[in-house]
C-alpha positions in Angstrom: 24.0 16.9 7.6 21.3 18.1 5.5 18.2 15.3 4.9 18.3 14.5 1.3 15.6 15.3 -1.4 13.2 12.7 -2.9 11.1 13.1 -6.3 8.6 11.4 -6.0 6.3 10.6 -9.2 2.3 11.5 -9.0 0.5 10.5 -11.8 0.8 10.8 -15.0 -1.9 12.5 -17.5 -2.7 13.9 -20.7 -3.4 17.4 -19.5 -2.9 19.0 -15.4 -4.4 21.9 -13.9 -2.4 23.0 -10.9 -2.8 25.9 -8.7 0.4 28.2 -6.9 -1.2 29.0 -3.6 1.9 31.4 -3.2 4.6 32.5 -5.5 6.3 30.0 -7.5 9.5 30.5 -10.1 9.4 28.5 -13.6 12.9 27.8 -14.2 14.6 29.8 -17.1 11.5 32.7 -16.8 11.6 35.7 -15.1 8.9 36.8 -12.7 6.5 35.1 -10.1 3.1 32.9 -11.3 0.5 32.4 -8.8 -3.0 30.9 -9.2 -4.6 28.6 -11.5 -2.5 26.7 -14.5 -2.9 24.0 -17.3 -0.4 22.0 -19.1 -1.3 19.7 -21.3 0.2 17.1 -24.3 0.5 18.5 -27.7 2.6 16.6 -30.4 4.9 14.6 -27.9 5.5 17.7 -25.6 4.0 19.9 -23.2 2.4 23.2 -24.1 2.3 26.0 -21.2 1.3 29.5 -21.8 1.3 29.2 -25.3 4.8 27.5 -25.7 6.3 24.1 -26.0 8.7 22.6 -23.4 10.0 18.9 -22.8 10.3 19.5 -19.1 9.5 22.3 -16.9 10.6 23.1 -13.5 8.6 25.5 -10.8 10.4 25.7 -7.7 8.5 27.8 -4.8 9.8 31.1 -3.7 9.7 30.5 -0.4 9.5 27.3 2.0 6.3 27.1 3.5 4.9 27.8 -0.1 2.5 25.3 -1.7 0.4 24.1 -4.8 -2.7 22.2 -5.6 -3.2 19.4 -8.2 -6.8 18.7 -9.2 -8.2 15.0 -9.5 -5.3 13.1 -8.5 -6.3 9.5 -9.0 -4.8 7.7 -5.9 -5.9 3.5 -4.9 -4.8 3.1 -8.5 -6.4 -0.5 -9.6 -7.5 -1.2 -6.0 -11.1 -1.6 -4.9 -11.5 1.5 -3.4 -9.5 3.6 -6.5 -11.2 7.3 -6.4 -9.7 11.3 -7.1 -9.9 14.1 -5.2 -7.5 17.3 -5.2 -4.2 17.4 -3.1 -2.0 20.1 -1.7 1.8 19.7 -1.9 4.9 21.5 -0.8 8.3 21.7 -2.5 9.4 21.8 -6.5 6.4 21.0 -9.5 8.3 19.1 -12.4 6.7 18.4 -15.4 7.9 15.7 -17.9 6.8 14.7 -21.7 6.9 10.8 -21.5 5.1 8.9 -23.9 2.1 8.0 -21.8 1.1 11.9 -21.1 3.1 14.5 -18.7 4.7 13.3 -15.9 4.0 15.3 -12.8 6.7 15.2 -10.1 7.1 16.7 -6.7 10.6 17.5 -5.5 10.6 17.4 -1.8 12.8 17.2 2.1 12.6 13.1 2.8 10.8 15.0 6.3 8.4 16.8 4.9 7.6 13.6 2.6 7.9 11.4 5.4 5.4 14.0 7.3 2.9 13.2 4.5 3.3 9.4 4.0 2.6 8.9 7.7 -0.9 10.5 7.3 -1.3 9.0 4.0 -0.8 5.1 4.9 -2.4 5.8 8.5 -4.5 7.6 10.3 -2.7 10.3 12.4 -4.5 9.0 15.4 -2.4 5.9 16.0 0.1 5.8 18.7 3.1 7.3 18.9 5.1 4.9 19.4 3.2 2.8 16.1 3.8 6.3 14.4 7.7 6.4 15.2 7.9 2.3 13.7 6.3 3.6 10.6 8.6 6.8 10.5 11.6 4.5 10.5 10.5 1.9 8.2 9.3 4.7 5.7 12.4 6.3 5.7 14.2 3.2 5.6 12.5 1.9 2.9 13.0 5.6 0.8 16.8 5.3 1.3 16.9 2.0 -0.1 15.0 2.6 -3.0 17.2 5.4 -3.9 20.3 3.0 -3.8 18.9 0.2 -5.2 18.0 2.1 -8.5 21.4 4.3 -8.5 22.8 0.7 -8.4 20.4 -0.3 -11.4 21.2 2.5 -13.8 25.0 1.6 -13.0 24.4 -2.1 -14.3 23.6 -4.1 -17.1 19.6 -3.4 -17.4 19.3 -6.9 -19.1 20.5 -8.7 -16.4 17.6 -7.7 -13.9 14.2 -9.5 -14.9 11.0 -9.3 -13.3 8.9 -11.8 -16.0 9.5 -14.8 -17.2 6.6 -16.1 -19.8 6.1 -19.2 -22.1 3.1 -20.5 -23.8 2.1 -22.1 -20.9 3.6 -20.0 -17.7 3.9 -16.8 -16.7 5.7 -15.4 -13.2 6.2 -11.8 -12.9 6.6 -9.2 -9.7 6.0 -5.9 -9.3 8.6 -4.1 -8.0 9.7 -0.4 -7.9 12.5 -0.7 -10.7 10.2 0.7 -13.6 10.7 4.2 -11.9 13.4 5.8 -14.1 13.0 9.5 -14.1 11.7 9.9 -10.4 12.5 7.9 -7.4 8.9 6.5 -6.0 5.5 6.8 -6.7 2.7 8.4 -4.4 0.5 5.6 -4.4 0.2 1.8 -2.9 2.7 0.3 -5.3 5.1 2.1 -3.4 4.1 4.7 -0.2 1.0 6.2 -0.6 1.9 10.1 -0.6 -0.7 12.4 -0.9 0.9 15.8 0.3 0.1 17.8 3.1 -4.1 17.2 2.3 -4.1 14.9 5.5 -0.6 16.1 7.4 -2.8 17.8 10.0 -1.6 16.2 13.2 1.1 17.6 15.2 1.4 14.6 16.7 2.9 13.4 13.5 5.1 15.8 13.2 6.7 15.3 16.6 7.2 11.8 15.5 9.3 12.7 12.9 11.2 14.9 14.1 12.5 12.7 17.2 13.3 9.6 14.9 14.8 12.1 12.1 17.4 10.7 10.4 17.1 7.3 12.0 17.0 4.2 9.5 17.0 0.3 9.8 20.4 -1.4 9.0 22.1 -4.6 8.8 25.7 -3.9 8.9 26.2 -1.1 6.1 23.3 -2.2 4.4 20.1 0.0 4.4 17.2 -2.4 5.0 14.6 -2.9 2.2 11.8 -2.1 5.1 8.8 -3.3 3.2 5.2 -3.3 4.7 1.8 -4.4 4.2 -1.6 -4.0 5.9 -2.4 -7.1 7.8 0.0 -10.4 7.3 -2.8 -13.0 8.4 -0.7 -14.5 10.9 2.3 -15.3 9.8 4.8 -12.7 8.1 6.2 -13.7 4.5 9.9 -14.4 3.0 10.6 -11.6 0.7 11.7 -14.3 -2.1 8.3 -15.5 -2.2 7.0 -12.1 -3.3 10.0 -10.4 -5.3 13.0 -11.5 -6.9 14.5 -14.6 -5.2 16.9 -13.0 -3.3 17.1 -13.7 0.5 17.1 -10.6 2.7 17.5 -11.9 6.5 15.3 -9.2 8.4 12.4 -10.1 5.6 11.5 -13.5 7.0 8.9 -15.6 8.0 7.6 -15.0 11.5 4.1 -15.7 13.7 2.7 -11.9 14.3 2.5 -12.6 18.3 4.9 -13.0 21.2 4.6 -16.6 20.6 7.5 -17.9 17.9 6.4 -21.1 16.9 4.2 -21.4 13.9 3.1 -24.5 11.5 4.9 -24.6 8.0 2.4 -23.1 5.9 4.3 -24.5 2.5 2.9 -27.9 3.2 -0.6 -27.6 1.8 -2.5 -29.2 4.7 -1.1 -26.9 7.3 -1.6 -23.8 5.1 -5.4 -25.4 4.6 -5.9 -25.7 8.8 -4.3 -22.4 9.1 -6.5 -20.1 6.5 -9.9 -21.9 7.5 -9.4 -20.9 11.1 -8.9 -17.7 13.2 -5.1 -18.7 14.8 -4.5 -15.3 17.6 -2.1 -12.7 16.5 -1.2 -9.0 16.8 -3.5 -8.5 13.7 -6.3 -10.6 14.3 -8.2 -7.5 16.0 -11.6 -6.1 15.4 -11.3 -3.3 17.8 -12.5 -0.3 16.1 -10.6 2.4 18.0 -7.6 0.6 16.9 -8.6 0.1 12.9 -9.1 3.7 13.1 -6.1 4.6 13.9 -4.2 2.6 11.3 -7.1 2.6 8.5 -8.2 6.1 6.7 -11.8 6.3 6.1 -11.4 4.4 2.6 -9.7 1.4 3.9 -12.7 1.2 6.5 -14.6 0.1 3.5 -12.9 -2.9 3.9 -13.6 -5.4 7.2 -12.7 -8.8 6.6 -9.2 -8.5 6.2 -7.6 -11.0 8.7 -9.8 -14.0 7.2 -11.9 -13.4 4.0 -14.0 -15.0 1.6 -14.8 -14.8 -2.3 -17.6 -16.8 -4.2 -16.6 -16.7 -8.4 -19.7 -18.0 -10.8 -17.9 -20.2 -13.3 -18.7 -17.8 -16.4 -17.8 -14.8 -14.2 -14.3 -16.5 -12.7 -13.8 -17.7 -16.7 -14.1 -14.4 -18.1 -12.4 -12.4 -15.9 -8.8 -15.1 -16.0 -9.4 -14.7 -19.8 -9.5 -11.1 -19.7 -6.7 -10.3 -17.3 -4.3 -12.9 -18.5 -5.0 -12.6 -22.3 -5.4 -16.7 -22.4 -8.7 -18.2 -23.2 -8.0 -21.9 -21.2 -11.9 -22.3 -21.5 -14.6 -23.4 -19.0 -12.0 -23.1 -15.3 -12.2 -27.1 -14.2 -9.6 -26.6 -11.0 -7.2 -24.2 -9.0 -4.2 -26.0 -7.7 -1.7 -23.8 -5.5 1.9 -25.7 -6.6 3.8 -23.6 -4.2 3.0 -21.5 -1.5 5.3 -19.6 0.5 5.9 -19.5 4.7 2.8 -17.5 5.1 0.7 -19.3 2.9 0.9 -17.0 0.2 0.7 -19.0 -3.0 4.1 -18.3 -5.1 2.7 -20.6 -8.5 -0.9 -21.2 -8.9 -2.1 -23.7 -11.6 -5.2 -23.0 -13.5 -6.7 -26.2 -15.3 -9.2 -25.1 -18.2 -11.5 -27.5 -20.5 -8.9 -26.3 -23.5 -5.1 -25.8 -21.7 -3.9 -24.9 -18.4 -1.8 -21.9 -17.6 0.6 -21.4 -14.5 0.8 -17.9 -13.0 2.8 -16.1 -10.2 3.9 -14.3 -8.3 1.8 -13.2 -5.3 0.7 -9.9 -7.1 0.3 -10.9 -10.5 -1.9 -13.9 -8.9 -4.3 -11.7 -7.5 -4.7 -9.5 -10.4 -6.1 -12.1 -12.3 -8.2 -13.2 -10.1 -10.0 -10.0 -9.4 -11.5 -7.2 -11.1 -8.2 -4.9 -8.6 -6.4 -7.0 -6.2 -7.5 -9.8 -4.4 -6.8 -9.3 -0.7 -4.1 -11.9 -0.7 -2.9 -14.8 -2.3 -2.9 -16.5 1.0 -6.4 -18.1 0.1 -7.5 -22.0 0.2 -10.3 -23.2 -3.1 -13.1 -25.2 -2.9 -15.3 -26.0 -5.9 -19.0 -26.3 -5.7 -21.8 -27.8 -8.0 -19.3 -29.8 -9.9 -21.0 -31.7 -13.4 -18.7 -33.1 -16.0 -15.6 -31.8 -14.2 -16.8 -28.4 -14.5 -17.8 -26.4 -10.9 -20.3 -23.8 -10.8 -18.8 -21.9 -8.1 -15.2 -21.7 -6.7 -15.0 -20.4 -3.4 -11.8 -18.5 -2.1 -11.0 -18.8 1.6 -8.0 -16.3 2.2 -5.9 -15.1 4.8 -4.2 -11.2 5.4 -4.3 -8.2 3.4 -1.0 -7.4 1.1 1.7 -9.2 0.2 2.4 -10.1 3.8 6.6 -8.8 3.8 8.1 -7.1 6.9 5.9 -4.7 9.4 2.2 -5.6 9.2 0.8 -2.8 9.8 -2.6 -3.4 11.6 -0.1 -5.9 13.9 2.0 -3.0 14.9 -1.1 -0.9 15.6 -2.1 -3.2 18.3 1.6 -3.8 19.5 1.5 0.1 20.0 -1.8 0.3 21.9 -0.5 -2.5 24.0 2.3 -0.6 25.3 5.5 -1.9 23.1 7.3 1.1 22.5 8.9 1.3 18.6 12.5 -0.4 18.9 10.7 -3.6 20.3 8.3 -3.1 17.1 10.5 -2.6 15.0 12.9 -5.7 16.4 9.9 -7.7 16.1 9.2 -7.3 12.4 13.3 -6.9 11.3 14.5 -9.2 13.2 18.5 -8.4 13.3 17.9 -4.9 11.9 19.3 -2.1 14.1 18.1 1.4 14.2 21.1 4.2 13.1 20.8 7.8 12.6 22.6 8.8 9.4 21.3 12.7 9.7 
């Protein structure tokens, strides 16, 4: 059986310069282009070579051939959010949307996969840490691509992802806003940046001998989510997307030890973030974080436990401005539920004029940070207080991502340590087994 095709979305933009590096075909046209090209907007559709298309297709005229997009924006609202050019294999598709062109890659699910392992990682990691990750990815692909053939089959109105009043708002952030391609290239879904960093041949040996293999629980393809470091203590995938139980997304201590405290009781979740508990992730071995951690995510250091000191104007101004509601001078924090890795689910925020409740995980630290807090696994004090007002708030916090499935530095040092990829895998799904559908 043939491995499928993915389209994967890359950014969208006003305008795209993209270079052939061999010959490539525009569908409908006769005749090879190579070299330098520009699309751009013009009255709702895209102009190229002096006409106007809705879409436009360039499939390569042979398979090794390949194209370059300049100033691809990749870390998209994250701290470390930066462009540089990238080299991709595979179909160019171009879409009008409303927003600018939509630039698409049509590619093998291997050769994507090829590119997603040296995207999220370094190609240095160990094989067997390389082999987890080429499972999980491909896993996770596969069930995308059925959940949202599922999606455009049903009702649209009955799948929600926010619920607001005057005085709440919970949202997620899933992958379900994706209509004309399957994923994005970036962190909201698997960071794919082409074949720029698919240098190692190590990683292509890695997926060739788990090719075709997926995670399943009976004829279900597992929703194989990920995140960087879990702080400790893996998260329920209810607690961070819709409230729907999945059984290999549970809770779960990253170490060979099982038995962790119940980090939805406040006090527990309090001892647990303020300390440094031992896990799989709690590592500052370098050799190790440079295997899992390309050069940008080395900016950051203090993943496992981390701290965050807001001024009261600054921590005012920025809620007012991400939310959109002025609650006035910020008088308090107060987590009202957290879930089993201490990853608040509903914070509340008291102000001098209202109070506003906000969740989920995501949505929580976007409105607590200029990009992303770390985690929402975080503990508050409040410093300098005068008329009920604090100075300072202090965050405390735990992990870094939403804390769901594999943790990625965790199985970085399960890998150096000698656990080859089922028991990494069995340890992050529990119940999940491996098939190969291809």
């Amino acid at each position: 059986m043939e491995a499928p095709f993915v389209r994967v979305g890359i950014m969208t933009e006003k305008s795209v310069v993209f270079v052939f590096n061999e010959e490539y075909v525009q569908e409908g046209s006769v005749g090879f282009l190579t070299g330098e090209q520009k699309a751009w907007l013009a009255d709702g559709r895209i102009r190229f070579n002096g006409k106007l298309y809705d879409t436009l297709l360039f499939e390569p005229a042979s398979p090794t051939a390949s194209f370059n997009l300049k100033a691809v924006t990749i870390g998209v609202d994250f701290h470390w959010q930066r462009k540089e050019d990238q080299r991709f294999r595979g179909a160019l598709h171009l879409i009008a949307g409303e927003k600018g062109i939509i630039i698409i890659n049509r590619i093998d699910i291997e050769e994507y996969l090829i590119s997603v392992i040296s995207s999220e990682m370094s190609a240095t990691a160990s094989a067997e840490f390389l082999k987890a990750h080429a499972v999980i990815s491909r896993s996770w692909l596969l069930a995308q691509i059925a959940k949202r053939h599922r999606l455009i089959n049903k009702d649209q109105s009955v799948y929600q992802t926010t619920y607001r009043t005057h005085e709440e708002l919970i949202r997620w952030y899933d992958r379900e806003d994706h209509d004309v391609f399957d994923v994005c290239a970036d962190d909201h879904c698997q960071r794919y940046q082409g074949i720029t960093r698919a240098t190692s041949s190590v990683v292509q040996e890695v997926i060739q001998t788990t090719r075709g293999q997926i995670l399943v629980v009976g004829e279900d393809i597992c929703d194989t989510r990920f995140s960087k470091c879990c702080g400790g203590i893996t998260e329920k995938f209810e607690h961070v997307w819709e409230p729907v139980p999945h059984s290999y997304l549970t809770a779960l201590y990253d170490s060979e030890d099982r038995d962790y405290p119940d980090l939805t009781v406040e006090e527990k979740a309090d001892q647990w973030i303020r300390t440094s508990p031992p896990a799989f992730c709690n590592t500052q071995d370098k050799n190790i974080l440079s295997q899992v951690l390309n050069h940008y995510d080395q900016e950051t250091t203090d993943f496992y436990r981390w701290r965050v000191v807001y001024p009261q104007a600054q921590l005012a101004e920025l809620i007012r401005r991400k939310s959109g509601i002025d609650v006035g001078a910020i008088m308090d924090l107060l987590p009202l539920r957290r879930g089993a890795s201490g990853r608040i689910e509903k914070l509340k925020i008291v102000g001098s004029r209202s109070t506003y409740i906000i969740g989920k995980e995501l949505e929580i630290r976007r409105i607590l940070s200029e990009t992303h807090l770390y985690s929402s696994a975080f503990v508050i004090d409040k410093e300098s207080v005068e008329n009920d007002i604090p100075a300072r708030f202090v965050l405390t916090g735990a992990g870094w991502g939403h804390g769901v499935g594999l943790c990625q530095i965790g199985a970085a040092v399960m890998g150096t340590q000698g656990y080859d990829y089922t028991c990494i895998l069995t340890h992050y799904y529990p119940g999940a087994v491996i098939e190969r559908r291809y």
